[in-house]
C-alpha positions in Angstrom: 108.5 42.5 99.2 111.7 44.0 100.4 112.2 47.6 101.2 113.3 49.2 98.2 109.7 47.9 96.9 108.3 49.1 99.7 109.7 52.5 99.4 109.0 52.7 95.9 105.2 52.1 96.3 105.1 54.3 98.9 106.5 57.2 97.0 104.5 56.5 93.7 101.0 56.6 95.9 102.4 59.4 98.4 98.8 61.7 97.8 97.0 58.3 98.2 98.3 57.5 101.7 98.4 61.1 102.9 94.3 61.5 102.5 94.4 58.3 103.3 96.0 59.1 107.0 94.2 62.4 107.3 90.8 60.7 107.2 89.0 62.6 104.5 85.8 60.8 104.1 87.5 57.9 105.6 84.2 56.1 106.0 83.2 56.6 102.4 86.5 55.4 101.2 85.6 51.8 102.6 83.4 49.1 101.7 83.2 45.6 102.3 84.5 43.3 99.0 80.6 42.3 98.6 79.9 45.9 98.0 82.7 46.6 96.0 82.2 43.5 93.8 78.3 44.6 93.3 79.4 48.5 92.7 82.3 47.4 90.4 80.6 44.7 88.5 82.5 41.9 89.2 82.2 38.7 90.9 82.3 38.4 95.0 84.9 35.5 94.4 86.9 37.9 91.9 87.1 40.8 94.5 87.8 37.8 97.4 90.8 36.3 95.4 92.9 39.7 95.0 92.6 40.5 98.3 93.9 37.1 99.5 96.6 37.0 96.6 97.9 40.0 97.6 97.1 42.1 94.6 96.0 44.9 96.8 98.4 47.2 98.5 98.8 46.6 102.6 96.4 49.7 103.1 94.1 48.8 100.4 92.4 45.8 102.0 92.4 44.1 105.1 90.3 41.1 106.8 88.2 42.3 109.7 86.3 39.6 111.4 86.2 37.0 108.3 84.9 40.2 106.1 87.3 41.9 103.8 87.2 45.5 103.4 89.1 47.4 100.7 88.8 50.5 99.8 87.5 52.7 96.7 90.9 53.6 95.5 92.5 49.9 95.4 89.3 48.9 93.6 89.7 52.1 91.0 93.7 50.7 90.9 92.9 47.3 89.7 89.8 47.5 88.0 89.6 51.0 87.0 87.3 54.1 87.4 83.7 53.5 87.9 81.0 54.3 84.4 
């Protein structure tokens, strides 16, 4: 990704990021990709392969001690808002 992307995704998310960085509910906003699998209805390995192919945004997942976290807005991103 060069840094015209970059800048670009940062502008189009802008509100995302900014809660994101003020820490409003910052522990509600993140689960682990088990929990987000079983909340979203889709498969652990599903949740597992977009965070290791990229498909979520730098500050939408990350790997913490072999457990990947995301959080509830890169889930409602890619697989949509929750029934």
């Amino acid at each position: 990704m060069n840094n015209n992307e970059l800048v670009k995704i940062l502008e189009n998310n802008y509100e995302e990021i900014e809660r994101a960085l003020a820490g409003k509910k910052a522990l509600d906003e993140v689960m682990t990709s088990t929990e987000a699998a079983e909340t979203w209805g889709k498969s652990m390995a599903t949740v597992k392969r977009a965070c290791q192919s990229g498909r979520f945004y730098p500050w939408e997942a990350r790997k913490s001690q072999g457990t990947w976290l995301v959080t509830r807005a890169g889930m409602k991103r890619l697989y949509g808002e929750l029934e």
